[in-house]
C-alpha positions as CSV (number, residue, x, y, z in Angstrom):
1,X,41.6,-31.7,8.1
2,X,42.0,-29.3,4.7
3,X,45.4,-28.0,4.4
4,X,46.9,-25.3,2.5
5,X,50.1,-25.6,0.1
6,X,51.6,-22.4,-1.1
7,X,53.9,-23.3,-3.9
8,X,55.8,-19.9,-4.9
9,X,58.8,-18.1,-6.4
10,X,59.8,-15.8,-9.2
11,X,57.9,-15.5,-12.5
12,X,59.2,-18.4,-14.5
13,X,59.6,-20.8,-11.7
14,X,57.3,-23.5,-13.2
15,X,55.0,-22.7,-10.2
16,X,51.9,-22.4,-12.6
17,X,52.3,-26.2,-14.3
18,X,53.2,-27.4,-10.8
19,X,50.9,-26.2,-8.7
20,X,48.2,-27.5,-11.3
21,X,49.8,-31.3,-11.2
22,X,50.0,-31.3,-7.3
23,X,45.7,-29.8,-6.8
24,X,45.4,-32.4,-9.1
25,X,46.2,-35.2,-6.9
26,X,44.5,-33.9,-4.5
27,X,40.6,-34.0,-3.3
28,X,38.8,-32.1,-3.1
29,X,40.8,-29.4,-4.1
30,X,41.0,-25.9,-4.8
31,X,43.5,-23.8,-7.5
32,X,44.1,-20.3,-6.6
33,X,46.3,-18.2,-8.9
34,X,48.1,-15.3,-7.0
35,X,48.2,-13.4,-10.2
36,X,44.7,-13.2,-10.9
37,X,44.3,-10.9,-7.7
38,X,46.5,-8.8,-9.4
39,X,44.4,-8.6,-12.5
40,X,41.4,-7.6,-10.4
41,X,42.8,-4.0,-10.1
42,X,41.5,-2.1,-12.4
43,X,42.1,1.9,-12.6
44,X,45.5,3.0,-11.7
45,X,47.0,-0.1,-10.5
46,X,51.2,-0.2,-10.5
47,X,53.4,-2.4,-11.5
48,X,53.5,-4.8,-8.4
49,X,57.1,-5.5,-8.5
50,X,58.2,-1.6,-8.6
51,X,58.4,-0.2,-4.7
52,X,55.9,2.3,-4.8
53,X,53.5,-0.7,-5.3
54,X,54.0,-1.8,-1.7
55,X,50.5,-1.0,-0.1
56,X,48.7,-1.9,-3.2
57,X,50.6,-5.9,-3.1
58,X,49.6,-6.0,1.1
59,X,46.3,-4.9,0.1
60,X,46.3,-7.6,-2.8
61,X,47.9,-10.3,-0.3
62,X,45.5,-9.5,2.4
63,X,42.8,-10.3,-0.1
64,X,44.3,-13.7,-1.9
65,X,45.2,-15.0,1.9
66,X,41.6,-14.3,2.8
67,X,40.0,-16.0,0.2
68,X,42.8,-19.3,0.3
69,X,41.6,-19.2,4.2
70,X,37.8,-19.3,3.8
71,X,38.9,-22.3,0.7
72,X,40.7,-24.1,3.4
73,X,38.3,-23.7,6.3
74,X,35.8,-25.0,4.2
75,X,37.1,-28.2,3.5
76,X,39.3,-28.2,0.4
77,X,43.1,-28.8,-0.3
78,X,43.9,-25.8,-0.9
79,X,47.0,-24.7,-3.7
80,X,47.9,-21.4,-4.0
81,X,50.5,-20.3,-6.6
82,X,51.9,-17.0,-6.5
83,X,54.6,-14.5,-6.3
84,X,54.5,-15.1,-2.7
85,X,58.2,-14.4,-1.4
86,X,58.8,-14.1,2.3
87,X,58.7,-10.7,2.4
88,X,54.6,-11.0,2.2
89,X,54.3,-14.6,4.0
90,X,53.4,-12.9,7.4
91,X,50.6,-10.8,6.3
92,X,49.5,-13.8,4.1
93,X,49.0,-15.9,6.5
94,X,47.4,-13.9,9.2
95,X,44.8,-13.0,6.8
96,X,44.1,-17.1,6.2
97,X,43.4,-17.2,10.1
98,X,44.9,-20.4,10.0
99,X,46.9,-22.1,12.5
100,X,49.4,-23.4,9.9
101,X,50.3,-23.4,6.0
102,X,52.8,-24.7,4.3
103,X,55.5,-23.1,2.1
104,X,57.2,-24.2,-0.6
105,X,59.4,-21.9,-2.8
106,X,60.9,-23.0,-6.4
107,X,64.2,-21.4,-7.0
108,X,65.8,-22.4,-10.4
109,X,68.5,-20.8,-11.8
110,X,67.7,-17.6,-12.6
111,X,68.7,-18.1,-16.3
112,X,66.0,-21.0,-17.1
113,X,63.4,-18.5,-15.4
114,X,64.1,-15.7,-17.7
115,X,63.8,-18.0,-20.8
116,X,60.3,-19.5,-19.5
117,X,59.4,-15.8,-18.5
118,X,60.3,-14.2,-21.9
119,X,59.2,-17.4,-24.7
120,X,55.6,-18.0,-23.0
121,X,52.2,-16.7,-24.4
122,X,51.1,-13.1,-22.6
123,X,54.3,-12.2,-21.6
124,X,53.6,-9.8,-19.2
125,X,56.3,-9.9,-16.6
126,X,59.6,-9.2,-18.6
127,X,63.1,-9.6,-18.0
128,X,63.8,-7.2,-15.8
129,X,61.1,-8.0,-13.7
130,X,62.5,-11.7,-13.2
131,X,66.0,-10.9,-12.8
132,X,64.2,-8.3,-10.3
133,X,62.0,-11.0,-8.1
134,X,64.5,-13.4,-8.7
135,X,67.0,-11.6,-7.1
136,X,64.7,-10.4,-4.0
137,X,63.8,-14.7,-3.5
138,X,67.5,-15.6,-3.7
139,X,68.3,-12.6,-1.1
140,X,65.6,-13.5,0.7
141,X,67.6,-16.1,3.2
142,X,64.6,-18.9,2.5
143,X,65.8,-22.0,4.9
144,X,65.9,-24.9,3.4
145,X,63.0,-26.8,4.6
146,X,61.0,-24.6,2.6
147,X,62.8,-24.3,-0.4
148,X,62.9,-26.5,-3.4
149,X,66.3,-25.4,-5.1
150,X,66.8,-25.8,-8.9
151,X,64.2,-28.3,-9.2
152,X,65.4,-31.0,-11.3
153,X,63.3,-33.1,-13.5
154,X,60.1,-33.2,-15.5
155,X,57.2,-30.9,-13.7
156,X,55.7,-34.5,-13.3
157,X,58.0,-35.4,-10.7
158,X,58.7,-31.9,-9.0
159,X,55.4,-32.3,-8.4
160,X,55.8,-35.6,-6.7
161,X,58.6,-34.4,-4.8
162,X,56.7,-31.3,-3.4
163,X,53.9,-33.6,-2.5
164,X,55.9,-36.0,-0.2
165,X,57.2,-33.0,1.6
166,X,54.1,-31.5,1.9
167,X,52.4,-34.6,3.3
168,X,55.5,-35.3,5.5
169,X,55.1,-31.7,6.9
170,X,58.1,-30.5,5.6
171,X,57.3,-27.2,4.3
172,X,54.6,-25.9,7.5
173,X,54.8,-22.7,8.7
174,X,53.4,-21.3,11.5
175,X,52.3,-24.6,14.0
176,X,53.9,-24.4,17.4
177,X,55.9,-21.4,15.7
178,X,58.0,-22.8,13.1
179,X,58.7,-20.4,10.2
């Protein structure tokens, strides 16, 4: 049975090289990048992490959970990496029209996320955008089971270590109404 993984958390998290080490242990598998919904608005599209963005990001999440449900219910291991903080994890994942998914947030410190934010290619986010998401995923009261706190070591083995969960069950949400 095909599964879907949500790995999220604030830009700079290392969801993006993480997310593509654990798809690629997988099979067969499918990569969906939360941020390329984004990119798909075109005329007068907001800044998603400003409040008067709200509709526009359920809209946007509506769509991304759609398309990582139809992924899912056609066979693949699904990965989705995004921005996805629990604000947004209901509508998410009614619009999958899955029975379960599983959750998993990275949560360094907010320091090491501003540095990977502001040093990368294509900075687009900014620092006051991290320290901004950061803040709302570290206020957000995540429980434990779901969250993967300061990850420690190379991507390699975050990776690993989000993939033993995964497969152990650790991070589902939703089945016999576990959050």
């Amino acid at each position: 049975m095909s599964t879907l993984l949500v790995i999220a958390g604030p830009p700079g998290a290392g969801k993006t090289t993480v997310s593509s080490l654990v798809s690629a242990r997988l099979s067969p598998s499918v990569l969906l990048r939360g941020d390329a919904f984004f990119r798909f608005l075109d005329q007068g599209a907001q800044t998603p992490w400003l409040p008067e963005a709200e509709e526009q990001n359920r809209t946007v999440i509506r769509a991304s959970g759609a398309a990582a449900g139809q992924y899912t219910h056609g066979g693949f291991e699904t990965v989705f990496d995004g921005v996805m903080g629990p604000w947004f994890l209901p509508t998410f994942f009614e619009a999958t029209g899955l029975d379960e998914l599983h959750y998993a947030v990275l949560l360094p410190l907010v320091e090491r996320c501003v540095h990977n934010v502001t040093t990368r290619e294509g900075n687009r986010d900014g620092e006051p955008g991290t320290r901004y998401m950061h803040e709302q995923f570290t206020r957000a009261g995540i429980t434990d089971r779901h969250l993967v706190d300061g990850p420690e070591g190379t991507p390699e083995q975050v990776a690993e270590d989000i993939l033993g969960r995964y497969r152990c069950g650790d991070f589902a949400y939703g089945a016999q109404g576990i959050a």
